[in-house]
C-alpha positions as YAML, in Angstrom:
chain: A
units: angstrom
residues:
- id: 1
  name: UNK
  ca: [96.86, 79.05, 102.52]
- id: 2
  name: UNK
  ca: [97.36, 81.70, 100.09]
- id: 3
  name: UNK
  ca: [101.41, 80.80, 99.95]
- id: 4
  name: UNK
  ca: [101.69, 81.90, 103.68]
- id: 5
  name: UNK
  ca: [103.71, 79.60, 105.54]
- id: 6
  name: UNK
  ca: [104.19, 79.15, 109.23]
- id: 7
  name: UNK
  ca: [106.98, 81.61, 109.22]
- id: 8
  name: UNK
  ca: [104.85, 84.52, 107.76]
- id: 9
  name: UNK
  ca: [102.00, 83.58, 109.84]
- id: 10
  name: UNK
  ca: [103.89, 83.64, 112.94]
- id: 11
  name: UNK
  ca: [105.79, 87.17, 112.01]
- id: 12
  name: UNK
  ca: [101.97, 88.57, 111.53]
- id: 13
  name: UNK
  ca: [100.68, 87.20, 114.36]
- id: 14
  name: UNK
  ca: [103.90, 88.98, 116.91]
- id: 15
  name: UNK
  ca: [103.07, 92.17, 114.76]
- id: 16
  name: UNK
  ca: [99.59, 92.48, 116.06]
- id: 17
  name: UNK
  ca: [100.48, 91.28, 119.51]
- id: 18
  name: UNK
  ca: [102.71, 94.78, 118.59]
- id: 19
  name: UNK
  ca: [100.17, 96.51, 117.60]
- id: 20
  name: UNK
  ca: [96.87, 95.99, 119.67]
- id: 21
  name: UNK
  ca: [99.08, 94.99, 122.93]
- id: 22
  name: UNK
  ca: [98.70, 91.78, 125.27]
- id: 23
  name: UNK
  ca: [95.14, 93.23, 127.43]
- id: 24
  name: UNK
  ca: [93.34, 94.57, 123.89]
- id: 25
  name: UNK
  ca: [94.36, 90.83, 122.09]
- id: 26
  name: UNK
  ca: [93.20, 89.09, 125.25]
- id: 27
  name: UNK
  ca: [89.44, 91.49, 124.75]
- id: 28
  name: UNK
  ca: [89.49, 90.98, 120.82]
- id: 29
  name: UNK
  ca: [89.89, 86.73, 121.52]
- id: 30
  name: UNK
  ca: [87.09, 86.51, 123.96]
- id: 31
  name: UNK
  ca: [84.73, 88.75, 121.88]
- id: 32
  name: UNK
  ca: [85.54, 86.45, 119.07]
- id: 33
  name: UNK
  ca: [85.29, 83.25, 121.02]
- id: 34
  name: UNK
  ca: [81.83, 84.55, 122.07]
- id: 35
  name: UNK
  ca: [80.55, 85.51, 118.87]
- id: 36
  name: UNK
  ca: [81.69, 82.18, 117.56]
- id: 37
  name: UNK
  ca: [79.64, 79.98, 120.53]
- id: 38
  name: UNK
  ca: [76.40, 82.58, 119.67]
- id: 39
  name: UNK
  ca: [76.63, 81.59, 116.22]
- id: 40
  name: UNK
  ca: [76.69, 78.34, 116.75]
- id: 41
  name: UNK
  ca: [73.69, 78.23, 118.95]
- id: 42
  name: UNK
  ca: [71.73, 80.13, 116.62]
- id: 43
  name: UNK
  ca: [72.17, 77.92, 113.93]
- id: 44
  name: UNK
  ca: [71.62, 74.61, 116.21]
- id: 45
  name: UNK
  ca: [68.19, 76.67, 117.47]
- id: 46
  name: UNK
  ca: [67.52, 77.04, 113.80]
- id: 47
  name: UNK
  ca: [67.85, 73.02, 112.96]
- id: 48
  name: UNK
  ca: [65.84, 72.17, 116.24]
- id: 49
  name: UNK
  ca: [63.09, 73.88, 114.63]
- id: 50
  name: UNK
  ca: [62.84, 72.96, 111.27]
- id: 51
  name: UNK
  ca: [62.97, 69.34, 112.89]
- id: 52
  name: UNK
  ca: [60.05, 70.30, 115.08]
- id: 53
  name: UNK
  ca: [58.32, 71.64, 112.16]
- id: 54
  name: UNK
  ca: [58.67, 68.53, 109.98]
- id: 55
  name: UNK
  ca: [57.03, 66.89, 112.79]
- id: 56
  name: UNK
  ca: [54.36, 68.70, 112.91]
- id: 57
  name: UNK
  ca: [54.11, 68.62, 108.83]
- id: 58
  name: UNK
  ca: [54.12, 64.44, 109.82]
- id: 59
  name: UNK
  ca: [51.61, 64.06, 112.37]
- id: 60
  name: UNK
  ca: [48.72, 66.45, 110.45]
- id: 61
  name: UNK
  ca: [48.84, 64.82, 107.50]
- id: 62
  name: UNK
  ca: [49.13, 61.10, 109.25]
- id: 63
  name: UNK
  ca: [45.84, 63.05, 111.10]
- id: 64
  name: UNK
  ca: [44.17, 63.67, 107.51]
- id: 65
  name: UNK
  ca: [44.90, 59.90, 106.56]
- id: 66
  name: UNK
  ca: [48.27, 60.98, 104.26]
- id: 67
  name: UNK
  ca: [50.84, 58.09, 104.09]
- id: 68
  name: UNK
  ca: [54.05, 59.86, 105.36]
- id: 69
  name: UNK
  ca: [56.50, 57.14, 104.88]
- id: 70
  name: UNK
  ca: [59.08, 57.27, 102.09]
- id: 71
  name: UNK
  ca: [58.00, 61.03, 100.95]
- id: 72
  name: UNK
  ca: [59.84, 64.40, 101.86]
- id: 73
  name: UNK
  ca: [58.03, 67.09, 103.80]
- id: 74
  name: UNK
  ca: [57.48, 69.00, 100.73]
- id: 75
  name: UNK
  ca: [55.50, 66.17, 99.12]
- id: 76
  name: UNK
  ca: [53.68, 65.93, 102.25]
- id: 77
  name: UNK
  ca: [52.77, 69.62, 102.22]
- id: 78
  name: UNK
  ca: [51.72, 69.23, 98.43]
- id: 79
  name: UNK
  ca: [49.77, 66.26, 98.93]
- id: 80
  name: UNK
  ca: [47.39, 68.36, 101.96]
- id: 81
  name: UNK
  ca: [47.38, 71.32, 99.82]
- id: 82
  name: UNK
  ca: [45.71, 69.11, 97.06]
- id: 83
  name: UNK
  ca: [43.10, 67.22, 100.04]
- id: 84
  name: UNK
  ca: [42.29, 70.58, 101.13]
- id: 85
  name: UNK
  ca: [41.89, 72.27, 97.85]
- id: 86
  name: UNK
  ca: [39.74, 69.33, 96.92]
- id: 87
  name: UNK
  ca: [37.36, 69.62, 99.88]
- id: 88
  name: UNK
  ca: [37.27, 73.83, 99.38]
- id: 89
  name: UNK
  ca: [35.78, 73.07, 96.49]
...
């Protein structure tokens, strides 16, 4: 860890305990701890949806008569862009 050892960590660690004081540290954890837990929801929020998305992507084109299985959702999308595009025409 960058050549700091226990020892050094531990001497930097009781220098801000000097520094910001027990009460400000105690603030500064929970802040972090929350920002931590929101960041983690945010990104679990973010994988929910693409799921629910590529669900979607699956049940239109299994509506339009596409064969899903075995194909990413980006072949899927290609393959109805092409049906459509064929039928615009």
């Amino acid at each position: 860890m960058f050549g700091i050892g226990w020892p050094e960590l531990l001497i930097i660690l009781f220098i801000i305990l000097l520094i910001f004081g027990g009460s400000r540290l105690k603030g500064l954890a929970k802040g972090l701890g929350e920002s931590i837990r929101e960041f983690k929801k945010a990104s679990s929020e973010e994988s929910e949806k693409k799921e629910d998305d590529e669900k979607a992507v699956i049940e239109a084109a299994k509506k339009m008569g596409i064969k899903t299985e075995g194909k990413t959702s980006a072949q899927i999308l290609k393959e109805m862009n092409e049906m459509l595009g064929d039928k615009k025409a």
